[in-house]
C-alpha positions in Angstrom: 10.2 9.9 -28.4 9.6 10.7 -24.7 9.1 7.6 -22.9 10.2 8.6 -18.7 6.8 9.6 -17.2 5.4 13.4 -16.5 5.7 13.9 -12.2 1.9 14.0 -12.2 2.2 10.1 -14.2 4.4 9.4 -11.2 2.0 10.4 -8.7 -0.5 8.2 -9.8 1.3 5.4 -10.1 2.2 5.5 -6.4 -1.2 6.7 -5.7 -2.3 3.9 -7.4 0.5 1.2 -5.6 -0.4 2.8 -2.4 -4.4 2.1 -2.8 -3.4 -1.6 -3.9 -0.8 -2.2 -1.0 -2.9 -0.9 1.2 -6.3 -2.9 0.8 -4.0 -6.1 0.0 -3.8 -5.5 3.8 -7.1 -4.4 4.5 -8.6 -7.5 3.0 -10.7 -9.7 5.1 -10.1 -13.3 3.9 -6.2 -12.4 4.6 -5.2 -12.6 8.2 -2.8 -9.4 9.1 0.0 -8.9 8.8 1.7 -9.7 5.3 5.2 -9.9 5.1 6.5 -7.4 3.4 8.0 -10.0 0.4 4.1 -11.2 -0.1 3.2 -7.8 -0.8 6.0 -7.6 -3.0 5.0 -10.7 -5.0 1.2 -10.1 -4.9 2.2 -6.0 -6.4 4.6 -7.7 -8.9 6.3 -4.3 -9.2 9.1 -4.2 -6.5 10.2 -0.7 -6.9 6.7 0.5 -6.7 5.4 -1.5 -3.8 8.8 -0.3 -1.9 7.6 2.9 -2.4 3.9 2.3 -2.0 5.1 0.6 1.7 7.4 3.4 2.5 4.7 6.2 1.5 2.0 4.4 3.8 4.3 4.0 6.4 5.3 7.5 6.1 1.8 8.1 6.3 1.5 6.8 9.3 -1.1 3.9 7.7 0.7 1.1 8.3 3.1 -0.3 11.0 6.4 -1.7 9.9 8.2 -3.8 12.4 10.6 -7.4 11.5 9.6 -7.8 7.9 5.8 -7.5 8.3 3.4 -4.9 7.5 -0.2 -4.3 9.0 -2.7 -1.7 8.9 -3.1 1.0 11.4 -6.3 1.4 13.2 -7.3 4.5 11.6 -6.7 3.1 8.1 -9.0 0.1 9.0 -11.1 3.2 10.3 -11.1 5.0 7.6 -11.6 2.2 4.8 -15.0 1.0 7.0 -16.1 4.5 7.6 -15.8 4.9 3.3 -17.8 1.6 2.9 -20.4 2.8 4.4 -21.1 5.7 2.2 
């Protein structure tokens, strides 16, 4: 039995971490930023929020600086500009 997941299983997962990391920050009730740990915790899955934080930092989505993560102005941009359509 075959149980390590196809590459295109992988990409959706951290499509899918990404997406979740990402409007953890982008949530309104939650002031910015999150500590990198509390996205952590509220993912549950460390290696794939490391790789979900890395990939949206990489992105250039979020800025990483002491520990803490926050949203980039274009992804707040970007995430209103979809809610309106």
């Amino acid at each position: 039995m075959h149980d390590e997941p196809t590459p295109g299983e992988l990409e959706r997962e951290l499509a899918l971490a990404e997406n979740t990391i990402l409007h953890l920050l982008l949530d309104e009730p939650h002031p910015n930023p999150w500590s990198v740990e509390e996205l952590v915790l509220a993912h549950g899955n460390l290696p794939a929020a490391a790789d979900a934080i890395a990939g949206l930092h990489a992105s250039g989505l979020i800025h990483l600086a002491a520990g803490f993560a926050w949203p980039t102005r274009a992804a707040v941009r970007a995430v209103r500009m979809e809610n309106l359509m």
